[in-house]
DORO-448085 format. One record per residue: residue in one letter; x, y, z of N, C-alpha, C in turn; residue number from 1; chain. Coordinates in steps of 0.001 Angstrom, whole numbers, plus 500000, padded with zeros to 6 digits. Example, Ala and Ser with C-alpha at 12.3 -4.5 7.8 and 13.67 -1.06 7.14 Angstrom:
<recs>
- marvo,n_X,n_Y,n_Z,ca_X,ca_Y,ca_Z,c_X,c_Y,c_Z,nudo,rodren
- A,513190,494310,507800,512300,495500,507800,513200,496700,507800,1,A;
- S,512850,497750,507080,513670,498940,507140,512900,500030,507870,2,A;
</recs>
This chain:
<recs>
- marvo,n_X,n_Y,n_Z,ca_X,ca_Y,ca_Z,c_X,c_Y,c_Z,nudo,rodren
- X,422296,053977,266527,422714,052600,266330,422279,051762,267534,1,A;
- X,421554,051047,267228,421562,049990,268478,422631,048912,268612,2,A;
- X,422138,049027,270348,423554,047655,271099,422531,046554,270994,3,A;
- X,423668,045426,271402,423487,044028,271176,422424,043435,272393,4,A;
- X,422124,043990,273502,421030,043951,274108,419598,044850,273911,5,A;
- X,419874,045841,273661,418469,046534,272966,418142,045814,271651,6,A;
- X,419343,045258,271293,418418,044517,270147,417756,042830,270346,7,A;
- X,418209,042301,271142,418102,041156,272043,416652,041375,272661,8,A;
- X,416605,042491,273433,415029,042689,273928,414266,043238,272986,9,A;
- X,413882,043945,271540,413578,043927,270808,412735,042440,270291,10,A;
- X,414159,041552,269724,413315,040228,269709,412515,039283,270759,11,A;
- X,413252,039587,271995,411993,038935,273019,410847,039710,273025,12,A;
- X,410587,040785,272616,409428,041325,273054,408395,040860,271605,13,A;
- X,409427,041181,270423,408173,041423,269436,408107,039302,269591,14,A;
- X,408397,038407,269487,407938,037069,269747,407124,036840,270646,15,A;
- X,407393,037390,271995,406536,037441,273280,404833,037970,272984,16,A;
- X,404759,039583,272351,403845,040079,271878,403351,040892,270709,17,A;
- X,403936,040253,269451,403556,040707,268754,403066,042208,268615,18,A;
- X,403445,042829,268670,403458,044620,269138,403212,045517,267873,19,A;
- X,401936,045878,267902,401791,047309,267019,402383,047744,266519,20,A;
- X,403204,048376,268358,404457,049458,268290,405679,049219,269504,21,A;
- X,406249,049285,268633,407781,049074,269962,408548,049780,269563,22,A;
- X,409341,050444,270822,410582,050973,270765,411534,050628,271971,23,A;
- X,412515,050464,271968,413737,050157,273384,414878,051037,273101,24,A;
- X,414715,052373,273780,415646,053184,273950,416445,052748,275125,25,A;
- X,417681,053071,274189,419161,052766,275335,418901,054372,275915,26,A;
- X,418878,054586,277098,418715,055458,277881,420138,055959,278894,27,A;
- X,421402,054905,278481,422052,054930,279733,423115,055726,279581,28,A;
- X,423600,056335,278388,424579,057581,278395,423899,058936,279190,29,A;
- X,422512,058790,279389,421870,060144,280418,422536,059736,281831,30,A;
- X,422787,058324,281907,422759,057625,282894,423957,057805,283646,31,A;
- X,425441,058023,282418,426194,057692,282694,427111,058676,284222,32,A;
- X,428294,057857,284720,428330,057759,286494,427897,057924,287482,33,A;
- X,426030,057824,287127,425632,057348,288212,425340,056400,288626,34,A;
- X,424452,056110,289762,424408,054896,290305,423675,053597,289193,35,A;
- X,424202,052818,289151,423826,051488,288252,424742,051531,287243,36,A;
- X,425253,052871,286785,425785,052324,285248,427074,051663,285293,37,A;
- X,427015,050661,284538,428112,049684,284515,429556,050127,283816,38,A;
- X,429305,050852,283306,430208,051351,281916,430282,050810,280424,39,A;
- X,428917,049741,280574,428777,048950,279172,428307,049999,278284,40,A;
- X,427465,050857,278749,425955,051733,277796,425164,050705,277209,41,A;
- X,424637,049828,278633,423735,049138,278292,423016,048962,279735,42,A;
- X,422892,050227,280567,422453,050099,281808,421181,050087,281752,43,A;
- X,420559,051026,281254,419155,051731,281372,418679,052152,280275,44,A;
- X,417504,051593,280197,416447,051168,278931,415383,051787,279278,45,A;
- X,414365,052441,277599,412790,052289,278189,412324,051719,277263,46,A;
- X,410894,050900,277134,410422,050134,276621,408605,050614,276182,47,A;
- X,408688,051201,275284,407685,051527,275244,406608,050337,273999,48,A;
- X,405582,049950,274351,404908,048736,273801,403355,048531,273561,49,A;
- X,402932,048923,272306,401315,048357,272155,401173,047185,271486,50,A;
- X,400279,046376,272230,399822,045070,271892,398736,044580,272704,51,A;
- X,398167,044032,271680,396390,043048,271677,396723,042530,273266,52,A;
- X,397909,041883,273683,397968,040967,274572,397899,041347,276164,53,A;
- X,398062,042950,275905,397646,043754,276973,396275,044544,277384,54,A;
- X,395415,043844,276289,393973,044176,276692,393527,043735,277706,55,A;
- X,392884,044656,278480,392197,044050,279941,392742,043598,281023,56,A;
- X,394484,044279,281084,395082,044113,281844,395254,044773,282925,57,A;
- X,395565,045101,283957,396423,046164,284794,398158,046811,284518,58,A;
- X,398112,048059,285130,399386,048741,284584,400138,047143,285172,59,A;
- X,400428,046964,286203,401474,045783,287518,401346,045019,286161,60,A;
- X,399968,044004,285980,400035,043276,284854,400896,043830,283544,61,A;
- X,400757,044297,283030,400962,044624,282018,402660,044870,282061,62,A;
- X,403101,045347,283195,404765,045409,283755,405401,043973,283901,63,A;
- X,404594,043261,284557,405084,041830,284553,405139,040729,283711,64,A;
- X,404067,041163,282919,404300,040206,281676,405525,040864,280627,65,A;
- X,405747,042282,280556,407032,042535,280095,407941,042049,280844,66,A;
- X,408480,042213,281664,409315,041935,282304,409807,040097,282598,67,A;
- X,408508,039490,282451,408898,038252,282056,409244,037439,280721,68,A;
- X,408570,038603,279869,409420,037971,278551,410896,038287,278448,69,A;
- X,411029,039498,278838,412514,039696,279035,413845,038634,279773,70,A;
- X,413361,037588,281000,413839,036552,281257,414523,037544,282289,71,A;
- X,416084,036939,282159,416803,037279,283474,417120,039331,283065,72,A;
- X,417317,039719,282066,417580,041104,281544,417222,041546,282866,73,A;
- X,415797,042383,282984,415561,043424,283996,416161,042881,285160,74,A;
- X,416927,044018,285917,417267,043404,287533,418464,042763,287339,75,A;
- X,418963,042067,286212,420130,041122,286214,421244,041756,285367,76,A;
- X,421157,042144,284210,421760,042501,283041,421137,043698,282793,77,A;
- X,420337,044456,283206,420350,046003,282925,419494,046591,284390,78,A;
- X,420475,047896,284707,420241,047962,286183,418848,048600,286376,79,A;
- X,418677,049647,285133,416931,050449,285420,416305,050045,283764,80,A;
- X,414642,049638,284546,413832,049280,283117,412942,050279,283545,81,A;
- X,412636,051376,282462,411136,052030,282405,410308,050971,281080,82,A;
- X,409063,050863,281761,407666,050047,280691,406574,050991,280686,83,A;
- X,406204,051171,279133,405466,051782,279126,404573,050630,277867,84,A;
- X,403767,050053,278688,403215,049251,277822,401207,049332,278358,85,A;
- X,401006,048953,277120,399276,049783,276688,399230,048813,275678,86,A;
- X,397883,048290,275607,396489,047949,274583,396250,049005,273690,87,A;
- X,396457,048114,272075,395421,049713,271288,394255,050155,271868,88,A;
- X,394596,051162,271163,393318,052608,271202,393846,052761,272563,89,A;
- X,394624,052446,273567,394808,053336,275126,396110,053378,275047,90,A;
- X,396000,054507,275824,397704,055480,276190,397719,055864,277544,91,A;
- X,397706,054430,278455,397580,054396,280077,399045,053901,280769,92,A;
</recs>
């Protein structure tokens, strides 16, 4: 079942980039009492993402433009983001 922020970044991402493929695993019950988790189970996410809009980018690039569609989320409202975001045809 997804929470109300994995589904929140879901829609910023697929508007942001139109995506192949997306997934946003809630990651944060692995997470849970350690450091960052809030006790929401909405600490720690991964984001895995193919889209056109990451052609010819760099990995940094390609992290920051996620991370800016996301807005205040990463860093603010969820304590760890893994990105795993790639251009079709690559798995970099």
């Amino acid at each position: 079942m997804s929470t109300p922020l994995q589904l929140e970044m879901e829609t910023l991402l697929r508007e942001a980039f139109e995506p192949l493929h997306l997934e946003v695993i809630n990651d944060s019950a692995k997470h849970r009492g350690h450091s960052g988790d809030d006790g929401s189970g909405e600490s720690h996410f991964t984001v895995a993402i193919e889209s056109a809009a990451f052609a010819g980018k760099s990995r940094l690039e390609r992290q920051r433009m996620v991370n800016r569609a996301l807005g205040d989320i990463p860093g603010n409202r969820v304590h760890a983001l893994a990105i795993r975001a790639f251009a079709p045809g690559t798995r970099q």
